[in-house]
N, C-alpha and C positions, 0 to 999 in steps of 0.2 A: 226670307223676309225681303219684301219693296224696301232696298236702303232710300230710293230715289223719291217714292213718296212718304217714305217716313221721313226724311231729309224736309219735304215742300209744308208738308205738316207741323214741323218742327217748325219752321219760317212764320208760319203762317200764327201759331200760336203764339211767337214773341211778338210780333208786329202787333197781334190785338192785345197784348200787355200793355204795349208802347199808347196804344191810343185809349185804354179802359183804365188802367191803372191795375185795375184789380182782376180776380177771377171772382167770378161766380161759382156755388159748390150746387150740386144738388138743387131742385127748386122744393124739396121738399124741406131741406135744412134751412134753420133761419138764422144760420154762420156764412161768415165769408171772411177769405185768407189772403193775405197778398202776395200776390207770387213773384219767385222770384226776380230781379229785374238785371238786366244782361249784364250787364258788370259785376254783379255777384256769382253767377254762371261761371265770367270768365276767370275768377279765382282758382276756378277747378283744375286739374289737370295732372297727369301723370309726372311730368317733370315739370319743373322750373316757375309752379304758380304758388300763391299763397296756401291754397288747401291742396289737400289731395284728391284724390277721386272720391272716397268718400265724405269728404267733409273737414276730414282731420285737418289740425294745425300740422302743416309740413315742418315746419320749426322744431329743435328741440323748445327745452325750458331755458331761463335766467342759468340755472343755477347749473348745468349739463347732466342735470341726474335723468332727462329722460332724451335722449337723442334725437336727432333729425329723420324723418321717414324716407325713405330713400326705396325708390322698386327694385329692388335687389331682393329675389326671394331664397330662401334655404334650399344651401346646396347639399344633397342627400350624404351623410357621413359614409367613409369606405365598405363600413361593413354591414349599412344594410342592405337588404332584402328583400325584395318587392315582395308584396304577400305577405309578409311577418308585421310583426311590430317596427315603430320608427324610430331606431337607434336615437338617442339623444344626440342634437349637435353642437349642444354647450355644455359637456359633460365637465368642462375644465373648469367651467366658470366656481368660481368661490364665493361663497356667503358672504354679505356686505356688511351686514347687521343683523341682531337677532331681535324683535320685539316682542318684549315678556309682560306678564301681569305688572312687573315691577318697574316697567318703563312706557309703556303703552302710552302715559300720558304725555310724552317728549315727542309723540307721533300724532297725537288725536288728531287734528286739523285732518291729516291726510288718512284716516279709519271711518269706514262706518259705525252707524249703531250699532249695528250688528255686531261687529268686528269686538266695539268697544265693550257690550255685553261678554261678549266670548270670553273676555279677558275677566270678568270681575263674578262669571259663574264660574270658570273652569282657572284656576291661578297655576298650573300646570299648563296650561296652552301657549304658544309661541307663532312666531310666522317667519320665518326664515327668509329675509332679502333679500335678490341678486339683483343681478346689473340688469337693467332694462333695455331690453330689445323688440325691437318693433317689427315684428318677422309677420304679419297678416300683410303680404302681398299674395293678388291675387290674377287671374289670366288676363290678357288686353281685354276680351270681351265682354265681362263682367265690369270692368273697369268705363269701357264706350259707351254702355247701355247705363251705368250712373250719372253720368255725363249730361246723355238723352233726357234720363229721368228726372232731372232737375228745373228743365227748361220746358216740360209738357203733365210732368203729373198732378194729381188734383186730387185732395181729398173729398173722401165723400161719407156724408153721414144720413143713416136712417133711421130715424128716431122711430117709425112704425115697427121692426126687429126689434122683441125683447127690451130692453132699458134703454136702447138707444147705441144703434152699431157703428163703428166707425170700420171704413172702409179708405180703398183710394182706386183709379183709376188712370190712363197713360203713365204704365209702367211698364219694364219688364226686365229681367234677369236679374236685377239686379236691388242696389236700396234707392225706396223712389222716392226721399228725401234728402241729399246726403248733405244738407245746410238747413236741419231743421225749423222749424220759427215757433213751435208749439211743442204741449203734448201730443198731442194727433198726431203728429208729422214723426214726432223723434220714435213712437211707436208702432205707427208703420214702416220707419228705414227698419226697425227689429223685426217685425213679420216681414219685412225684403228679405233681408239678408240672405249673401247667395249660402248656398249650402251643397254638401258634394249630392248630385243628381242619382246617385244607383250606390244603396249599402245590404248589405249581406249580413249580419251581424249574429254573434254568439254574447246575450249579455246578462248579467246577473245585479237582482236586487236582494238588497240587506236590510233588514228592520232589525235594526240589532239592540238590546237591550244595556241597561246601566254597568251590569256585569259582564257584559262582552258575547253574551250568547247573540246567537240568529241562524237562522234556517236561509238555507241559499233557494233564492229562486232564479232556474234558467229559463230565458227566454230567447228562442230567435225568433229575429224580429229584420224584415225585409223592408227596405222601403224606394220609393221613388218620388224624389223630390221636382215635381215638373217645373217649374218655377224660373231656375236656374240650367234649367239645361237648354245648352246649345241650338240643340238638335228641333227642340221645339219650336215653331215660329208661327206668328200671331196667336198667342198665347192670351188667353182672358182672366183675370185675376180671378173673375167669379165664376168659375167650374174649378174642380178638383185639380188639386194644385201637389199635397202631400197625398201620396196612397203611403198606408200603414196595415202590414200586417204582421200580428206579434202571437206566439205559439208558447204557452210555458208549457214546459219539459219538464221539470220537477219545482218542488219536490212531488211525491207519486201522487198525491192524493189530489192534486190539482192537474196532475199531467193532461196536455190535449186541450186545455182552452184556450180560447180563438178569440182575438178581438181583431177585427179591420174598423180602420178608419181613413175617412174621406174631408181631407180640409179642403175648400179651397181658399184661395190667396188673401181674399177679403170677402168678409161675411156680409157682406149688404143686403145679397138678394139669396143665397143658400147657407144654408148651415152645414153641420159637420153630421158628415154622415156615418154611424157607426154599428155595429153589427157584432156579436158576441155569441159563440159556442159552446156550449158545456157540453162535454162527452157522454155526464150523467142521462142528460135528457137526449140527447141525440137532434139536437134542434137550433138553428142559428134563429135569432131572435133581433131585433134591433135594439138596439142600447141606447138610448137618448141620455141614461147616466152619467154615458163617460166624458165628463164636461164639466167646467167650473172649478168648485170646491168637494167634489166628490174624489172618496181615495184616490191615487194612483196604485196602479196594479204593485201588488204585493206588497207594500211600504206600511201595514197595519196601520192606514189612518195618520201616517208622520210627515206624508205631504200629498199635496191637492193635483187632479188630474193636470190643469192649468199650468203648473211648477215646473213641469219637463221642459229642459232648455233653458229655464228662470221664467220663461212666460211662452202659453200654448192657447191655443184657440179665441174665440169669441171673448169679445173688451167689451160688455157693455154694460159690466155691473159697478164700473170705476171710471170716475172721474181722473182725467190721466192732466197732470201737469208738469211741464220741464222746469226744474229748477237750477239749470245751469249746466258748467260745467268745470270740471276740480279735478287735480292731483291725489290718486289716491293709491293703495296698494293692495293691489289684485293678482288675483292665481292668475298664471302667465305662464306658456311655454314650459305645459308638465308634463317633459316625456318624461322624467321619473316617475310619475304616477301611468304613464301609459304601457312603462315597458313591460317587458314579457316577465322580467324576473318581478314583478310589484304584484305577488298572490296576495291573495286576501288574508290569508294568516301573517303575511308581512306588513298588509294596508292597514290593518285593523286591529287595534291594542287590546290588551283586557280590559282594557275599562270601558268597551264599546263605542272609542272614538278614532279617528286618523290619525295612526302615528306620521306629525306631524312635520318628521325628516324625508316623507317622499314629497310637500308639497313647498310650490316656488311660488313666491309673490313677488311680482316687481312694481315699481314706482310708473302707471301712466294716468292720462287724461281718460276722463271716462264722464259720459252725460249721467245726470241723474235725473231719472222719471219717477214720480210720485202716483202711484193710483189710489186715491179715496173713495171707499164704499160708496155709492149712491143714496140716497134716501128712498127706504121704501123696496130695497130689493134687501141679497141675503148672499154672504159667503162667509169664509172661516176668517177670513182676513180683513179688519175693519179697514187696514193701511199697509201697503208694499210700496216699499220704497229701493227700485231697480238701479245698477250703474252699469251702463253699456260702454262697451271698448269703445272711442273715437274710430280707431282704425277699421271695425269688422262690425258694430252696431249687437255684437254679443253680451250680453247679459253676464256679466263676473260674478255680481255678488246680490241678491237679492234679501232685504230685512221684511218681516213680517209681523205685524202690529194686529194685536187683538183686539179684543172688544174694547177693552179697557185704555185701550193706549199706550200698554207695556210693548214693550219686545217677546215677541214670543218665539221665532224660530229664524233662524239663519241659514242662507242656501249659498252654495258656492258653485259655481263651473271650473272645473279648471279644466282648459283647452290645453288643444294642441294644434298646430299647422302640417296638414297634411302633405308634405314639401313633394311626396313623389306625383299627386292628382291636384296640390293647391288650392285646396278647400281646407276650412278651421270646423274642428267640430270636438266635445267634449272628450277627454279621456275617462272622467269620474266627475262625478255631479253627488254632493253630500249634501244633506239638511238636518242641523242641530234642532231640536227641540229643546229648547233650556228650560221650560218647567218641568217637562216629564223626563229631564235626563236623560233621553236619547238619540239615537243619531239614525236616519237610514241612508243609504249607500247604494248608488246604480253605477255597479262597473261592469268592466267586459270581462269575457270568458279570458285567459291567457292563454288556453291551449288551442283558442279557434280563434285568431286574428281576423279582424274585420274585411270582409273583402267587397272590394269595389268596382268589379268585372261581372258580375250581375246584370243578367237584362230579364223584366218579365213584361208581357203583356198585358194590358190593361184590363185584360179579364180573369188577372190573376187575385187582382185586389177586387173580387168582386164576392157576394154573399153563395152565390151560385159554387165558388172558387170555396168558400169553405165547408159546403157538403162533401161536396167530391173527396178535398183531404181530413174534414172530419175522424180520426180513430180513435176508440182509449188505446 
């Protein structure tokens, strides 16, 4: 990358702030956003400014239940293992509190809906508290290129795309918001967010019923996140950004189907390109399904292609609003739920839900994003209502609102920080269904840890690339 004309560029964009006031978006959009102005910029900074690189309040709280951020990132415990799972490094820490059906309401303020429903279908469910630690630090240059991205990116919206896309533009690596001023903005820093660049993975979903049964489905599933990587430079948001390609392994009667998928970073001018194999027909076909509110692979209908992560592909059938930002209590730093010893006969109770002694919620700040159905289009979800970390722009806890305006289902991430590569990415990702009484579950294989030494070619993620390994 030209640091020197990305440098004069950078110059050159504040200066026409200084004398426009405003930015212009798109001349197709008939929005326009004000952008940043330099002394908001300079709040940002690794040490010693008001926010952090991403946007966070560097401050603890009043009351010190949620600490000061500090770039001090997790030093790998003695006995792990590069290649294995990541030993926990707060294994000492001790439960603060326990929040039950019978006290939930001494907390509400700081619970979601969701949360709050959890507690008045299920009177058995609990959320275990610990001490709040703020361990999403992440490498200087992820951090530099937020910085960048604050003082040149620019939303962009195409209302000719489907319902109306929203996009952005002068970004790169990193979240190209990280001092939102909208919905638009606070939902593109979530489609930023860095993410680790090469995964290798062994992962399994559960559609698991009221009585505890479910059929395991394995999937490896390879990916390459371009976006965030390094290596990449002059990168364009609009060509392919995430290459996905997922292989389920069992159970038998599915073994050998193929989906690749093609994001790129913002949907303005391309859509998601996807591509599906069934061994039965011997035929790679294009999928334009796998998108919106259509299943997600193997979850029998219990959560929407869009769900993976808390929120995936194309915005344009929701109206997305911020409405602020609050103290709440979120899965956090679950290497319990990631270790090796957390099988699934250990994760998953008879009654078909998370025994809820491997998962940790701590006390932090987190934006909340509203998306409401549009008029005139169509998804499972009239209303989702997202809380994104402050510090990583990850998606914790996701509510979903039906037709009616109930609650209807409840999604959780609980993360982890990858302390030996310093990227955050989920260990287990669950969604309650509270009218139909069940729960589905994407977790990882435990006997094939994730690996992150993976390099493939870009003609590996390609449709050509799934004939070739095509087999039943």
């Amino acid at each position: 990358m030209n640091v020197r004309s990305n440098e004069i560029k950078r110059t050159a964009t504040v200066r026409g702030l200084l004398a426009a006031g405003t930015l212009a978006l798109c001349t197709a959009s008939p929005f326009a956003t004000a952008i940043l102005a330099p002394e908001e910029i300079a709040k940002l900074g690794v040490e010693g400014t008001e926010l952090t690189p991403t946007g966070a309040i560097r401050a603890g709280n009043a009351e010190g239940t949620i600490p000061e951020w500090k770039n001090e990132p997790i030093q790998a415990p003695s006995d792990f293992v590069v290649g294995e799972y990541h030993t926990d490094p707060f294994r000492d820490d001790k439960i603060k509190f326990t929040i039950t059906a019978q006290n939930y309401t001494e907390h509400a303020d700081k619970l979601s809906e969701g949360q709050i429903a959890m507690f008045k279908t299920y009177p058995d469910w609990f959320m275990n508290v610990y001490e709040t630690r703020r361990t999403a630090v992440y490498a200087p240059y992820i951090y530099k290129a937020a910085i960048e991205n604050a003082a040149t990116a620019e939303i962009v919206l195409a209302p000719e795309r489907g319902q109306g896309i929203i996009g952005f533009k002068n970004a790169h690596h990193s979240w190209a918001f990280p001092i939102p001023k909208n919905g638009n903005e606070l939902l593109m820093s979530q489609a930023t967010r860095p993410l680790n660049t090469w995964v290798d993975s062994m992962e399994q979903t559960l559609a698991i019923t009221s009585t505890g049964k479910y059929t395991i489905n394995q999937l490896s599933i390879q990916q390459h996140y371009k976006y965030s990587d390094p290596d990449i430079e002059n990168f364009d948001p609009e060509t392919d950004h995430l290459h996905y390609y997922q292989t389920l392994l069992a159970p038998a009667k599915v073994a050998g189907q193929v989906v690749l998928a093609k994001d790129p970073a913002s949907f303005t001018k391309k859509f998601r390109g996807a591509w599906a194999y069934s061994p039965g027909q011997r035929r790679v076909k294009r999928a334009p399904q796998i998108v919106y509110d259509n299943p997600l692979t193997a979850t029998d209908g219990l959560a929407t292609t869009d769900q993976k992560w808390g929120y995936n592909g194309p915005n344009d059938r929701f109206n997305w609003k911020m409405l602020g930002k609050k103290e709440m209590y979120v899965p956090y730093n679950a290497y319990k739920l990631h270790s090796a010893d957390a099988t699934i006969d250990k994760v998953i109770k008879g009654d078909g839900r998370l025994n809820m002694d491997y998962a940790r919620y701590e006390l932090h700040r987190v934006w909340v994003l509203e998306g409401t159905l549009k008029e005139g289009t169509t998804h499972d979800y009239a209303r989702r209502v997202m809380h994104l970390d402050e510090d990583s722009f990850f998606i914790m806890m996701v509510d979903g609102y039906d037709r009616r305006g109930q609650i209807w289902r409840y999604w959780e991430d609980h993360d982890v920080m990858y302390y030996d590569i310093g990227f955050m990415a989920p260990a287990a990702e669950f969604q309650y269904d509270m009218q139909a009484g069940r729960m589905v579950a994407l977790l990882f294989d435990k006997a094939n840890p994730p690996d992150f030494t993976g390099r493939w070619e870009d003609k590996y993620f390609t449709p050509a690339s799934i004939r070739r390994n095509g087999v039943r």
